[in-house]
DRENLO-147687 format. One record per residue (C-alpha): residue number from 1; residue in three letters; x, y, z. Coordinates in Angstrom, 3 decimals, m for minus. Example, Ala and Ser with C-alpha at 12.3 -4.5 7.8 and 13.67 -1.06 7.14 Angstrom:
% DRENLO-147687
[site 1,ALA,[12.300,m4.500,7.800]]
[site 2,SER,[13.670,m1.060,7.140]]
% end
This chain:
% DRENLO-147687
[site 1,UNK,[0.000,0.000,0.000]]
[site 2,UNK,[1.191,3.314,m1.069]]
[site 3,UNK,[m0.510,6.890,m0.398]]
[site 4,UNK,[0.487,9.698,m0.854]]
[site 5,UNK,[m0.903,13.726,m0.839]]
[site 6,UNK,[m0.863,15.869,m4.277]]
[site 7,UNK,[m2.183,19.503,m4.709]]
[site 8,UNK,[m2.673,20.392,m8.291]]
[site 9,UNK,[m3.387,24.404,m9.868]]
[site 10,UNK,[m5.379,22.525,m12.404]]
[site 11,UNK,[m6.252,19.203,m14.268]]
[site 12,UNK,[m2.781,17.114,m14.767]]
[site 13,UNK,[m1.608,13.502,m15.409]]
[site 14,UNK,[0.369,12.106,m12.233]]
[site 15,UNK,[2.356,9.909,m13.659]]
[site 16,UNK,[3.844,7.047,m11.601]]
[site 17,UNK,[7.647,5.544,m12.065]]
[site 18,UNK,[4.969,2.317,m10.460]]
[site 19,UNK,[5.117,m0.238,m13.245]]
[site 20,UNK,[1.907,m0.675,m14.563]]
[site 21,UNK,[0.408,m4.818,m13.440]]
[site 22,UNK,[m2.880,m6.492,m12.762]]
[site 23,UNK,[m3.580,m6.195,m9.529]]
[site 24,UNK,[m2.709,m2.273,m8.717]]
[site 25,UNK,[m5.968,m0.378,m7.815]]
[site 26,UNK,[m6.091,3.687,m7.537]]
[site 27,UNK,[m8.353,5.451,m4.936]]
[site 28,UNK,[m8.113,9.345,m4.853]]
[site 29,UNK,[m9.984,10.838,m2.231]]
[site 30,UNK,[m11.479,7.067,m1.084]]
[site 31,UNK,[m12.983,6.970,m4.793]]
[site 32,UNK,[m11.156,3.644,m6.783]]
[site 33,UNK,[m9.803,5.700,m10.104]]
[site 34,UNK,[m8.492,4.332,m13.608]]
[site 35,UNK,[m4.963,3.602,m13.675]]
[site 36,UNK,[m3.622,4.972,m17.030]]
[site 37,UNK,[m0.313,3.669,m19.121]]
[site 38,UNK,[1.965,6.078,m19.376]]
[site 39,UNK,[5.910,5.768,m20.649]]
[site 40,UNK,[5.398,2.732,m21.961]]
[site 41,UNK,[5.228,0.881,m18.889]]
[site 42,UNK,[4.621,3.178,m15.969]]
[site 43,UNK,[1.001,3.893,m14.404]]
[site 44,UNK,[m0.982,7.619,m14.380]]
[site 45,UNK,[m3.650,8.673,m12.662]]
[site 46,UNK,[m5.572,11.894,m14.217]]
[site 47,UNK,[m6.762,14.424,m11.428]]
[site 48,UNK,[m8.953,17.227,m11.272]]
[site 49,UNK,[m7.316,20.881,m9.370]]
[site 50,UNK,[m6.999,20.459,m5.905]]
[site 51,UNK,[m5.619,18.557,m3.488]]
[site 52,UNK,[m5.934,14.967,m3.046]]
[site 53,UNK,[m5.619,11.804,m1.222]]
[site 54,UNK,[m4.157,8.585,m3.595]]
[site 55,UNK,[m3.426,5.391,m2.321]]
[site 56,UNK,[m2.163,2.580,m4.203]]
[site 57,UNK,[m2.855,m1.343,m3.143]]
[site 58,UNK,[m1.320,m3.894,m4.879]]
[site 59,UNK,[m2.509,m7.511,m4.502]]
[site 60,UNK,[m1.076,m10.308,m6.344]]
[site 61,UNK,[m3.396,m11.883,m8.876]]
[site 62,UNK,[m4.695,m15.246,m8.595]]
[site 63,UNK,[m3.301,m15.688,m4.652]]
[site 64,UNK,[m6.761,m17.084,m3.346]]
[site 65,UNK,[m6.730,m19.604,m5.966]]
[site 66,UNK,[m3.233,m20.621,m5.284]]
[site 67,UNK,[m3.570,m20.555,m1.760]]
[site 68,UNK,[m6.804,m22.722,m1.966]]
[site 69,UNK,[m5.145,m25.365,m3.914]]
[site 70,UNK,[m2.024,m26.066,m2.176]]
[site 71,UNK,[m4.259,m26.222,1.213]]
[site 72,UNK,[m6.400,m28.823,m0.532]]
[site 73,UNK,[m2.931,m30.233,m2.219]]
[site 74,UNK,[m1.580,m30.678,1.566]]
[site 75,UNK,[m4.664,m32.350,3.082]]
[site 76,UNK,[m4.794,m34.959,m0.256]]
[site 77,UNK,[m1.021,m35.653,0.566]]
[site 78,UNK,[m1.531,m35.668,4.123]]
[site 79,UNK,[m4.414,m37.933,4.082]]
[site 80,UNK,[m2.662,m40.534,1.295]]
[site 81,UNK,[0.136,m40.341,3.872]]
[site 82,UNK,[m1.836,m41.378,6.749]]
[site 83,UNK,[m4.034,m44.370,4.722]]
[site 84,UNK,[m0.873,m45.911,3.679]]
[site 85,UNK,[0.754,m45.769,7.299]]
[site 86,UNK,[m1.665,m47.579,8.414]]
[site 87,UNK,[m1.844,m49.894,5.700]]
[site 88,UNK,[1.607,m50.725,6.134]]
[site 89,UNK,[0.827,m50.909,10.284]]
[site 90,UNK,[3.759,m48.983,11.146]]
[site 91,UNK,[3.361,m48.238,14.905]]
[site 92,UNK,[4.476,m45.116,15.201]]
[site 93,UNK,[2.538,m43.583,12.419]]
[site 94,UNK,[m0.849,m44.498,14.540]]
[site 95,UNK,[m1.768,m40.719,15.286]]
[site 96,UNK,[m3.062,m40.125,11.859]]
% end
């Protein structure tokens, strides 16, 4: 998370040296705001005059749906680990 304050004599491009990537949202003044391309590769946010509050928030795309499937990829391992412990009847693997 990034915020910052800007005051502005009239209606101007803030442009970023913030690469521009999914996951970056904009608020100015508590408002979520286009992020603009600028340079190539950089993000802009156009403001009216005035002074404002911008924060930034990045979060990484597609971490619930990672997260969600390596819990469910530990609990499959976890519970092939246990069935074939006791399979096998090794005594100190009982506390599965």
């Amino acid at each position: 998370r990034i915020t910052g304050k800007v005051t502005l004599p009239e209606r101007r491009l803030l442009c970023l040296q913030i690469p521009r990537c999914r996951g970056m949202r904009a608020f100015v003044d508590g408002q979520e705001t286009e992020l603009f391309q600028a340079d190539t590769m950089f993000s802009a946010l156009l403001l009216e005059a005035g002074t404002h509050e911008i924060e930034l928030r990045y979060r990484t795309p597609g971490l619930a749906a990672g997260t969600a499937v390596s819990v469910i990829a530990f609990v499959i391992f976890f519970a092939v680990l246990c069935r074939r412990s006791k399979e096998r009847g090794d005594p100190q693997k009982k506390s599965c």
